[in-house]
N, C-alpha and C positions, 0 to 999 in steps of 0.2 A: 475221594478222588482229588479233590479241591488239597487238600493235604499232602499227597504226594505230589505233584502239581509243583506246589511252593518248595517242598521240600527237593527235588530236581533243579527246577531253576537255582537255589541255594548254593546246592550242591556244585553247579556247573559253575556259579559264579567265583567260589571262591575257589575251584581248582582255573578259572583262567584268571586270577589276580594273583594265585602262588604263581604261575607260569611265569606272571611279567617282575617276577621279585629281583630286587638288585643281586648285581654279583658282579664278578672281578670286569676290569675293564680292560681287557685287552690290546684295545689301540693307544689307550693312556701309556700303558707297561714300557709299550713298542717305541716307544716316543711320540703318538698322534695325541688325536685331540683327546682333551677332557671331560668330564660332564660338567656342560653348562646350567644356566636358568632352565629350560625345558625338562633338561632327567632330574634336573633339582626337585622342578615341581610335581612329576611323576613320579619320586622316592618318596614326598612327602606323603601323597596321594597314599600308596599303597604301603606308608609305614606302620599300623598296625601289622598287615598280613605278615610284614617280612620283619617284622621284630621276633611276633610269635617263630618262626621259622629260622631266625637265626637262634635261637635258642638251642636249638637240636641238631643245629646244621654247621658246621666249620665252614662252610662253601659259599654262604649266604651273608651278606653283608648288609646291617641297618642303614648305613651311610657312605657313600661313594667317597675316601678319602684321595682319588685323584679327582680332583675337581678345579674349577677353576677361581673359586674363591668367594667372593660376597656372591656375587649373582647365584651362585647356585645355592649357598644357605640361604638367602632371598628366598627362592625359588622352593625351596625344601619346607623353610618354616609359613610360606603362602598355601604349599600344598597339606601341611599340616593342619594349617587350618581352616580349610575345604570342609575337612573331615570331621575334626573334634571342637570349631569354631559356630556352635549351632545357638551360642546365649544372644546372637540377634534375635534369631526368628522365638526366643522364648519369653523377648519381652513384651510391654505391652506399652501402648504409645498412650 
């Protein structure tokens, strides 16, 4: 029971992190804003899910090329390493 369980919640999680995966930006195109520090650090965040997914997908985009410039690769390479930045917690003081 314990197994399906974990295996659901899994399941759920990673269909609402594909949900939130980058793609085109529409207000950028339009001439509005762009993605700043915030969706920087939010692509970072969920750039494994949408790497794998750009892979198979034309629609899906790893990195937001309307942007606004450092702050959002800031923002992008912060959220990246959120994720794959764990060699703190594996040292030993």
């Amino acid at each position: 029971m314990r197994q399906k369980t974990m295996l659901a919640i899994l399941t759920l999680t990673v269909l609402f992190v594909a949900g939130c995966t980058a793609g085109h930006n529409p207000s950028a195109a339009s001439g509005g804003t762009s993605a700043g520090f915030l969706m920087g650090l939010w692509h970072g965040v969920i750039a494994p899910v949408t790497f794998c997914i750009s892979l198979f997908s034309d629609s899906i985009h790893f990195y937001e090329v309307h942007n606004n410039g450092n702050w959002y690769n800031f923002g992008f390479v912060l959220g990246t390493g959120i994720i794959f930045g764990s060699g703190g917690r594996k040292s030993k003081s």
